[in-house]
C-alpha positions in Angstrom: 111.1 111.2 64.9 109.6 108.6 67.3 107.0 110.0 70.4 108.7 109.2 73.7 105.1 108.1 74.1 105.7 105.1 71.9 108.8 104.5 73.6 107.1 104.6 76.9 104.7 102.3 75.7 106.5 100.0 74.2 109.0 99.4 77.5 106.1 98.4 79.4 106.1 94.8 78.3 109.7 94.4 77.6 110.2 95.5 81.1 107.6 93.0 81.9 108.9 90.3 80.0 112.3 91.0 81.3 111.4 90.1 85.0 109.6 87.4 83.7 113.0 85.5 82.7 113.8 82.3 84.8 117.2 84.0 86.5 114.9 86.4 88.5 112.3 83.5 89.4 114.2 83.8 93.4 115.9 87.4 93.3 115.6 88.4 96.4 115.9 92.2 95.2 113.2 92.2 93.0 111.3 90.5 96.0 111.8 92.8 98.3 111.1 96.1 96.1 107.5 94.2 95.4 106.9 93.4 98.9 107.7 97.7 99.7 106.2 99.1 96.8 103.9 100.5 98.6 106.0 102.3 101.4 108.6 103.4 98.4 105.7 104.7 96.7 104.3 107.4 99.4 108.0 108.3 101.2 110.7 108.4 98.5 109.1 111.7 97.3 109.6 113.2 100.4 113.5 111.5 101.2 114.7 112.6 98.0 113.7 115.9 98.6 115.4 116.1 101.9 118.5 114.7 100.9 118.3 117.2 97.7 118.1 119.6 100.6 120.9 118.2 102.6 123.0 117.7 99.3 122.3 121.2 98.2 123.2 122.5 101.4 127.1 121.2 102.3 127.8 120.5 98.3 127.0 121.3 94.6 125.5 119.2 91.9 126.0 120.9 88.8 128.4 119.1 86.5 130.2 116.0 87.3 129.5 116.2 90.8 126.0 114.9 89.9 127.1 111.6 88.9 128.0 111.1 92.1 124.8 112.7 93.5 122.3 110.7 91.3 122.9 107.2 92.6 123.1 108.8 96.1 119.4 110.3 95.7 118.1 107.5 94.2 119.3 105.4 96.5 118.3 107.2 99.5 114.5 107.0 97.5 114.9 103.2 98.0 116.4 102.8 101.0 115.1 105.2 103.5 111.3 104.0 103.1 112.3 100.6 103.6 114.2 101.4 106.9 111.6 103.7 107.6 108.2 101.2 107.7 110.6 98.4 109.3 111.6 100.7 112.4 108.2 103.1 112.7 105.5 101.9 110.5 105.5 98.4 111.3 106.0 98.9 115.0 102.8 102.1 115.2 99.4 100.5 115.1 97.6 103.5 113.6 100.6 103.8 110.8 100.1 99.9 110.4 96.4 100.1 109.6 97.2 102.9 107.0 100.0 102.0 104.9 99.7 98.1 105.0 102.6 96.4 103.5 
């Protein structure tokens, strides 16, 4: 029996390392999820809860249907901050001076 905390530790640097490789020196994915860490950070919280909501609401998620609502949720947690600081954060002063990114 191995601690998840050991595991958890342990995938730090090879998570690290693994970015680190030349093939993801100009991927422009990995780019772009640095440059909104920040927005992703405070908002997906609050997306993936409304689109649990939403989800919840018009269709189930208990068995198979949450394979198909996983990727859906995670990426709404993505995508929706992005979209969200490029049409109303970046274009609101007072939002701009709070959540710099």
């Amino acid at each position: 029996q191995v601690p998840k905390l050991l595991f958890g530790l342990c995938s730090i640097p090879a998570l690290h390392s693994l970015v680190r490789l030349s093939m993801f020196d100009r991927d422009k994915l990995l780019s772009l999820l640095g440059q909104y860490a920040f927005p992703i950070y405070l908002m997906n919280t609050i997306i993936i809860g409304v689109a649990r909501v939403l989800v919840q609401k018009y269709w189930s998620w208990d068995g198979a249907n949450f394979l198909l609502v996983a990727p859906l949720l995670f990426t709404a947690g993505l995508v929706m901050p992005i979209v969200f600081h490029r049409l109303f954060i970046k274009n609101t002063p007072v939002l701009r001076v709070v959540i710099q990114a």
